[in-house]
C-alpha positions as CSV (number, residue, x, y, z in Angstrom):
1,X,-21.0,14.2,-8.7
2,X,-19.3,14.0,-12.1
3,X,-15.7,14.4,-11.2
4,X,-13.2,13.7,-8.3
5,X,-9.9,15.0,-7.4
6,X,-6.7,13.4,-5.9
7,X,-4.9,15.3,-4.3
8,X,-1.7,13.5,-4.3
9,X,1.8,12.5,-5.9
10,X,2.7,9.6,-8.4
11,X,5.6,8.9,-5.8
12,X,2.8,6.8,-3.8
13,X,1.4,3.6,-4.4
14,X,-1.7,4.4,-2.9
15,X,-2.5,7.5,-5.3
16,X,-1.6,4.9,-8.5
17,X,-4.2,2.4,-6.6
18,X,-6.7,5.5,-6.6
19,X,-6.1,6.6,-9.9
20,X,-6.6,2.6,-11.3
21,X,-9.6,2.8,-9.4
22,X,-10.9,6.0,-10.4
23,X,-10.3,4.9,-14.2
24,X,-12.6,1.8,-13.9
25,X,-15.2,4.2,-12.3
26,X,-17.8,6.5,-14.4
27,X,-16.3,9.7,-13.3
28,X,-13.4,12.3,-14.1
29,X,-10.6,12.3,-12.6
30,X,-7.7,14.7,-12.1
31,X,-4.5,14.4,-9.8
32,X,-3.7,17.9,-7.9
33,X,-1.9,19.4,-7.7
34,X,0.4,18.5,-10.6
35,X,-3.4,18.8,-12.7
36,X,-4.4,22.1,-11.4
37,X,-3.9,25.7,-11.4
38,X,-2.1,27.4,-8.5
39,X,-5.0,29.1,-7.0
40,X,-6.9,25.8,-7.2
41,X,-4.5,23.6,-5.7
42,X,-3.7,26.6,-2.4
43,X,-6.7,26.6,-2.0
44,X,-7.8,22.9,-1.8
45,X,-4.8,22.4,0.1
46,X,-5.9,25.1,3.0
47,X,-9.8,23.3,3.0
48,X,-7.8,20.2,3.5
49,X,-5.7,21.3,6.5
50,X,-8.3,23.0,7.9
51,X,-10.2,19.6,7.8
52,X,-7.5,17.5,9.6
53,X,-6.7,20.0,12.3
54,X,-10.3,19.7,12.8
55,X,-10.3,15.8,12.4
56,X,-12.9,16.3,9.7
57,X,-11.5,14.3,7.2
58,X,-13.3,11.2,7.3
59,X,-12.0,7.6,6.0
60,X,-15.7,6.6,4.4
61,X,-18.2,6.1,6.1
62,X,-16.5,7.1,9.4
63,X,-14.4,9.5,10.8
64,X,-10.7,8.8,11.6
65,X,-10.5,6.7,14.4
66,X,-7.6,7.0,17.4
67,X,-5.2,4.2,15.7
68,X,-4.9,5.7,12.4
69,X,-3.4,8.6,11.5
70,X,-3.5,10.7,8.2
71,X,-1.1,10.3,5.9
72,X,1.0,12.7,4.2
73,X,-0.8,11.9,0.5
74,X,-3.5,11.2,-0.9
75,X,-6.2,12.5,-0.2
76,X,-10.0,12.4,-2.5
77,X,-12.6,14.8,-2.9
78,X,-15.9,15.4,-4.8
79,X,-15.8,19.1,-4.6
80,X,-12.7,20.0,-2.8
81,X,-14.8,21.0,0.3
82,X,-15.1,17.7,2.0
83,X,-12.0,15.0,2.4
84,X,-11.7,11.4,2.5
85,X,-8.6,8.9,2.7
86,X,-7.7,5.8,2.4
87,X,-7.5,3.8,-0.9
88,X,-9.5,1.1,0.2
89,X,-12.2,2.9,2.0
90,X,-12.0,4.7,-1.6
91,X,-13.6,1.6,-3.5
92,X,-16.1,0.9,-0.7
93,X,-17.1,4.6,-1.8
94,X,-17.5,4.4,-5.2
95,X,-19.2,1.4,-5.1
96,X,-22.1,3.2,-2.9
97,X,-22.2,5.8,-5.1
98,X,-22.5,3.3,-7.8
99,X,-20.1,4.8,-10.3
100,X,-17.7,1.8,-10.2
101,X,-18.3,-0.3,-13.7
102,X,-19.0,-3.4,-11.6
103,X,-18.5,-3.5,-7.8
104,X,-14.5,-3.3,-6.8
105,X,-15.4,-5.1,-3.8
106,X,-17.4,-8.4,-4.7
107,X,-20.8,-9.3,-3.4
108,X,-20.0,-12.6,-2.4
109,X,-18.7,-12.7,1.0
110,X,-15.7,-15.6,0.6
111,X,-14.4,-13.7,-2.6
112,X,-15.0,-10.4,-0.5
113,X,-12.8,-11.8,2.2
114,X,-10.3,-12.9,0.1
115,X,-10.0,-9.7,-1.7
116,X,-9.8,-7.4,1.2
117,X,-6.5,-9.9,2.8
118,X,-5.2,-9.5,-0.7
119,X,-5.5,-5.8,-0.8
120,X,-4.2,-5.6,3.1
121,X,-1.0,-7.8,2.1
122,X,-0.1,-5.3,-0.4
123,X,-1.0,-2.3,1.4
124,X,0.9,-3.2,4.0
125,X,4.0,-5.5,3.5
126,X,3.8,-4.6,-0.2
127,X,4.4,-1.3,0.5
128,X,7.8,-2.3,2.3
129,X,9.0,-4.5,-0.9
130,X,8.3,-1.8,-3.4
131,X,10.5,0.8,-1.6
132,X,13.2,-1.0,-0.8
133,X,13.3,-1.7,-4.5
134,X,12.9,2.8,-5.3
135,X,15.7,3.4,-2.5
136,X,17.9,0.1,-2.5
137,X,17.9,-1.9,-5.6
138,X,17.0,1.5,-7.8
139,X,19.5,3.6,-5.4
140,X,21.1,4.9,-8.8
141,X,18.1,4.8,-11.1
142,X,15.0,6.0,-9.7
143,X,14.2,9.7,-10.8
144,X,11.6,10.5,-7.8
145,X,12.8,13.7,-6.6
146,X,13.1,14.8,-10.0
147,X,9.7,13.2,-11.0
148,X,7.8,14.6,-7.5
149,X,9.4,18.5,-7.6
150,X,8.0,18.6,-11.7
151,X,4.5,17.5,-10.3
152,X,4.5,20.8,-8.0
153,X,5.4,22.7,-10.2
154,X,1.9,24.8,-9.8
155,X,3.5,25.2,-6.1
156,X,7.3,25.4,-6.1
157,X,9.0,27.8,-8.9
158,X,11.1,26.4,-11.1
159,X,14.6,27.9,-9.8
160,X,13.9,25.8,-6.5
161,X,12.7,22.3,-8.0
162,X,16.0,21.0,-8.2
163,X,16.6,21.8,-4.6
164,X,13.2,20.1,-3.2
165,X,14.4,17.1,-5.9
166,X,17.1,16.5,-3.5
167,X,15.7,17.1,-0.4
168,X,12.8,14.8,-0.6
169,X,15.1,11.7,-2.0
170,X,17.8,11.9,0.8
171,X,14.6,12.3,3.1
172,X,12.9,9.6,1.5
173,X,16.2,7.0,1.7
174,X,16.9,8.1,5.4
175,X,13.2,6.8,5.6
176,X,13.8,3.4,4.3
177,X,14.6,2.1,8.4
178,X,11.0,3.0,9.1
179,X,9.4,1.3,6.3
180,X,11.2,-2.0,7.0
181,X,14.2,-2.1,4.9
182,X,17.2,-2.3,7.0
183,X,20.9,-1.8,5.4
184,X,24.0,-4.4,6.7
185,X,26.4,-2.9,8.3
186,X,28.8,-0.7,5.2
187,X,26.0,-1.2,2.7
188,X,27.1,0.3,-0.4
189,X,24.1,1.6,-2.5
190,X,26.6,3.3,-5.4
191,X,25.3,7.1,-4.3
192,X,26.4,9.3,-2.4
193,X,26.3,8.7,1.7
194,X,23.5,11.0,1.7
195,X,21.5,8.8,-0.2
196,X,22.2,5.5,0.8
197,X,19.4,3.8,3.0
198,X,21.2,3.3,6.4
199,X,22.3,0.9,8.9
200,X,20.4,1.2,12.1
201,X,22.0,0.4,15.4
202,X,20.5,-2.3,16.9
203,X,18.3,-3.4,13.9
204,X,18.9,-6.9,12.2
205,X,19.3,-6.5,8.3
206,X,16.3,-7.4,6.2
207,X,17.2,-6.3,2.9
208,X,17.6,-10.4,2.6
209,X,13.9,-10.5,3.8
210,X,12.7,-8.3,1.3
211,X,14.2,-9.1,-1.8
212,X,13.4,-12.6,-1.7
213,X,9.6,-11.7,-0.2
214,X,10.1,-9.4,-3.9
215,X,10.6,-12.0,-6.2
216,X,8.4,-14.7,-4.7
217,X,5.6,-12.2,-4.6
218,X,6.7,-11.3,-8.4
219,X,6.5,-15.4,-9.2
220,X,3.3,-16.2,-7.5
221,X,1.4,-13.1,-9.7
222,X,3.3,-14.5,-13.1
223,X,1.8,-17.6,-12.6
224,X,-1.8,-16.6,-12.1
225,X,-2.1,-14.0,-14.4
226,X,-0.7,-16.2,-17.2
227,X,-3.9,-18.2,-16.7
228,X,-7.0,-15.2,-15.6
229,X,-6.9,-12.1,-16.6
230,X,-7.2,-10.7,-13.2
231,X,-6.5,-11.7,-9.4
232,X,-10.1,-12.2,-8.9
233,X,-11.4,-13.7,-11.8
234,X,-11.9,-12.4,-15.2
235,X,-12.5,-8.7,-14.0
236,X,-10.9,-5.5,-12.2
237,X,-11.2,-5.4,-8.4
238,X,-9.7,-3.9,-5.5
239,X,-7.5,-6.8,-5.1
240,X,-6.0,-5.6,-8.5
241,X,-6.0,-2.5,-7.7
242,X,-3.6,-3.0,-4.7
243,X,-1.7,-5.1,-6.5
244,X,-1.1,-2.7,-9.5
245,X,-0.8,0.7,-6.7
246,X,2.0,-1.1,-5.2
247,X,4.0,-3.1,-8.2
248,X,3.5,-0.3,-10.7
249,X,5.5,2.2,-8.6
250,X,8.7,0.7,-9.4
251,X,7.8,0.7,-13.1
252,X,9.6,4.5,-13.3
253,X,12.4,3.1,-11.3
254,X,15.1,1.8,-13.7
255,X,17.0,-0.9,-12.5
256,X,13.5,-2.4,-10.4
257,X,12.0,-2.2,-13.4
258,X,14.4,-4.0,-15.4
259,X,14.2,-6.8,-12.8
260,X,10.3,-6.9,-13.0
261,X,10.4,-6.9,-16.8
262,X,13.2,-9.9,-16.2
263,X,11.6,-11.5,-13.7
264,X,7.8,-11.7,-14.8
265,X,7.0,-10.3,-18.0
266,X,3.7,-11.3,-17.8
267,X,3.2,-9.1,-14.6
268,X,4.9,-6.5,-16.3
269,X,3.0,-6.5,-19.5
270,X,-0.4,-6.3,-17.3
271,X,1.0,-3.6,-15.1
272,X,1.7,-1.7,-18.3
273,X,-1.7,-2.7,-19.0
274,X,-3.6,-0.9,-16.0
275,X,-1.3,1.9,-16.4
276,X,-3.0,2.5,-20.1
277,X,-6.3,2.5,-18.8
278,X,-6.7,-1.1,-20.8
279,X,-8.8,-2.8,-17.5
280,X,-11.6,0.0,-17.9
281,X,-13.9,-1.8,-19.6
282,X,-13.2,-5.1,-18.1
283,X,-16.2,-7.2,-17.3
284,X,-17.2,-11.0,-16.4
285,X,-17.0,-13.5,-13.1
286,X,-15.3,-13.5,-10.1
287,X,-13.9,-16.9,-8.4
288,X,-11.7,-18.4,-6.2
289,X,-9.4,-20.4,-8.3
290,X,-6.6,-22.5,-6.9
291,X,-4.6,-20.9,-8.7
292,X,-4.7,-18.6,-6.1
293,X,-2.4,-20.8,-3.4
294,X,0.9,-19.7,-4.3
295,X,-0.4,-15.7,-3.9
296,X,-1.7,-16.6,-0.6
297,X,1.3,-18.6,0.7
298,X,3.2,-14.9,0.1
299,X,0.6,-13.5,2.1
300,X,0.5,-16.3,5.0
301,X,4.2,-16.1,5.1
302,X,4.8,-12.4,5.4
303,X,1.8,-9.7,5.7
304,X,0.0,-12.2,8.3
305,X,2.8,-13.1,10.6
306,X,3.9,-9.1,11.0
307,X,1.0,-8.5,11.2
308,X,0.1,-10.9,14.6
309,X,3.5,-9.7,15.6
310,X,2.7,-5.9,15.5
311,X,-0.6,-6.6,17.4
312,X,0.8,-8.6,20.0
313,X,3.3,-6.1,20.4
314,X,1.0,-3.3,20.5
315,X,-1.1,-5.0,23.5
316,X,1.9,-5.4,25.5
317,X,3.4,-2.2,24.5
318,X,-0.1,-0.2,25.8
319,X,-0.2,-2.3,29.1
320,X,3.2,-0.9,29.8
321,X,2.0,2.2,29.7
322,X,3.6,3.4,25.8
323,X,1.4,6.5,24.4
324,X,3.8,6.9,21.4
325,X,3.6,4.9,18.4
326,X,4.3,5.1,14.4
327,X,7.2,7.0,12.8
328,X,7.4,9.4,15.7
329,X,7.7,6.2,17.9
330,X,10.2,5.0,15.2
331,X,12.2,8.1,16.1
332,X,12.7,8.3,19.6
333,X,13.6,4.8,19.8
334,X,10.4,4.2,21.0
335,X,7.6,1.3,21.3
336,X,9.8,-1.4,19.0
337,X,9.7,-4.7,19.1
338,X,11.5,-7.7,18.2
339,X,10.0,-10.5,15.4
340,X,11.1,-13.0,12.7
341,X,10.1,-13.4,9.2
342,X,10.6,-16.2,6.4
343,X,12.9,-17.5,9.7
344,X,14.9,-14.0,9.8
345,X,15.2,-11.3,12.2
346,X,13.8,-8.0,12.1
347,X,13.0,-5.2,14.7
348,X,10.1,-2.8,14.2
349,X,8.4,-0.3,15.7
350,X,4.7,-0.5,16.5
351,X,2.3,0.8,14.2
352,X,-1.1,1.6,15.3
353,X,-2.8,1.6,11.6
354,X,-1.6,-1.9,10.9
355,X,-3.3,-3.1,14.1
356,X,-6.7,-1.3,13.0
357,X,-6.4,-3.4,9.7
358,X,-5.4,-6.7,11.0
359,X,-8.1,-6.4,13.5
360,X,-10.9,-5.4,10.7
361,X,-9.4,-8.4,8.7
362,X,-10.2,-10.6,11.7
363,X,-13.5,-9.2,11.8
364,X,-14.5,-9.8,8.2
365,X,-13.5,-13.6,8.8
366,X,-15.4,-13.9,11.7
367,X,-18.4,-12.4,10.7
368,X,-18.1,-14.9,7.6
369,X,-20.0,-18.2,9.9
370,X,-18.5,-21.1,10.3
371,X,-19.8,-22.9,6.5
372,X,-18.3,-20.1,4.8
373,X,-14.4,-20.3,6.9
374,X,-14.6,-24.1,6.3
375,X,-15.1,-23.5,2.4
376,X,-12.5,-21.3,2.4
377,X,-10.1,-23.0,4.8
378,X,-10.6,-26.0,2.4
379,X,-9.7,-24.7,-0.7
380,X,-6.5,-22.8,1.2
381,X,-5.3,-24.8,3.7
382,X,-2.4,-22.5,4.1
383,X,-4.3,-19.7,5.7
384,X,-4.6,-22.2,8.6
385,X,-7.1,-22.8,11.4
386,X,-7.7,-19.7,13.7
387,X,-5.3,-17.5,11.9
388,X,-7.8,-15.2,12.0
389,X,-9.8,-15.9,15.0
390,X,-8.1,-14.4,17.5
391,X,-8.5,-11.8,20.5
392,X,-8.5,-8.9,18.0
393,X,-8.6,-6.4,20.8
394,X,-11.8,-4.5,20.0
């Protein structure tokens, strides 16, 4: 077990987060199907259907469970038979297979806990910030259609790429409702109507929310890599790797990148950094620094708050007797729910993966005992008493 594939595109954070991860590990690595030949890439795209029809594709160690669902990309493989997904569940692998350089997760159980609500908080409301910056603040920059249709090019002649180029950034704007960015009323992105993220009836605005989630987000990694080399300490872990899967994406975006640059050129410099392979060799301690506050206030003040929001509103949504949920949900009309954020508005729908992650979040700090919480709690009073301690629902 020398080598592993991604089968994924460059357009998603999580397949940048993979391929960070998969350069600190021991093995090769190649990205299909952008990497690959077309008979290679048909047919490890037909194994992979075949395996999700069948519900084979497992999100290590388990299978996938009734509140997530697969996503479009990536996926992993060790011989393009068997699948796995996940980016997370992707450094818990390696590090049982013992191929990471030092563990991605960390051994110690506070740092461990503190890692995985970093990597969640990325994962999940990072994910929001980063696209509204590719669809909204980049509107007239970013090159992803043209970037994704020249990575399938073993699957889509050329005479069609410019088509699909077009296709998947209009899709991919009209999109931007769903993953939390919200236009005013007459937003004017500078492109064409087709690709300007919309309105939504209904719907507060949050591009207010995001921006300024953005750039405190931006600050609060500035200051703490100006003083460790890493989030954790003085190595590469999964924390970073979120981090980087997330932040990097808007490095190919023009105007977001110019603002990153601007904004934190420290953060910008060590993004560059992980892009180039420089954290591959990266070894030493891990520790909990205080340092540390001013990320986790981000977190306490955006990833944890939607995410007690989605799960209350998923309990109430089930008793009422909604089957529906996610972007399908999202499309109906279906299963949303009103919240607030940094003291704003928003309306989402209920998503069913995010209430499988805030409810294993809630079991890693419960299963940490009480001596361990109260360290914790002590050194970051912002995550506050019983954040975490609540009726998790499983």
């Amino acid at each position: 077990m020398n080598n592993i594939t991604i089968l994924g595109l460059t357009a998603s954070p999580y397949q940048l987060k993979m391929q960070a991860m998969a350069d600190y590990s021991t093995l090769h690595w190649q990205r299909w199907p952008d990497q690959s030949s077309t008979f290679n890439a048909l047919r490890a795209l037909s194994s992979l259907g075949k395996a999700k029809r069948r519900k084979q594709v497992k999100r290590y160690p388990n299978a996938v469970s009734e509140l997530d669902e697969y996503p479009s990309v990536p996926y992993y493989s060790f011989d393009n038979r068997e699948f796995f997904y996940d980016s997370s569940a992707m450094a818990t692998h390696l590090d049982a297979l013992g191929v990471s350089r030092q563990p991605l997760r960390p051994a110690a159980q506070d740092q461990r806990f503190v890692c995985q609500l970093i990597d969640e908080a990325f994962d999940e409301f990072g994910l929001y910030m980063v696209h509204h910056n590719r669809w909204v603040t980049s509107a007239s920059t970013n090159r992803m259609g043209e970037i994704t249709a020249g990575e399938m090019h073993s699957l889509v002649p050329r005479p069609f790429r410019g088509r699909m180029a077009r296709k998947l950034a209009k899709r991919q704007a009209g999109r931007c409702p769903y993953l939390f960015s919200i236009a005013p009323e007459g937003f004017d992105a500078g492109v064409a109507a087709a690709l300007t993220p919309p309105a939504r009836g209904g719907f507060p605005a949050t591009h207010q929310i995001l921006d300024k989630a953005w750039r405190l987000y931006l600050q609060a990694l500035e200051d703490l890599l100006l003083s460790q080399p890493y989030i954790l300490g003085d190595r590469f872990t999964l924390a970073d790797a979120s981090a980087y899967g997330q932040l990097s994406m808007n490095l190919v975006d023009g105007r977001a990148a110019e603002l990153l640059q601007e904004l934190a050129p420290g953060l910008y410099a060590w993004l560059c950094m992980i892009r180039d392979g420089g954290h591959k060799d990266s070894c030493g301690d891990l520790y909990l620094s205080d340092r540390l506050q001013p990320l986790l206030t981000c977190i306490t003040s955006t990833f944890v708050p939607l995410m007690q929001q989605n799960e209350a509103a998923y309990q109430q949504q089930v008793t009422a007797g909604q089957t529906l949920f996610n972007e399908a949900a999202f499309d109906k009309g279906e299963a949303l729910y009103d919240g607030k954020l940094m003291d704003l508005p928003f309306r989402a729908v209920v998503k069913t993966f995010q209430v499988s992650t805030w409810r294993e979040l809630c079991d890693g700090w419960n299963n940490l005992g009480p001596d361990l919480q109260s360290a914790i709690l002590s050194s970051y009073p912002q995550l506050e008493k019983n954040v975490f301690e609540g009726e998790t629902g499983a």
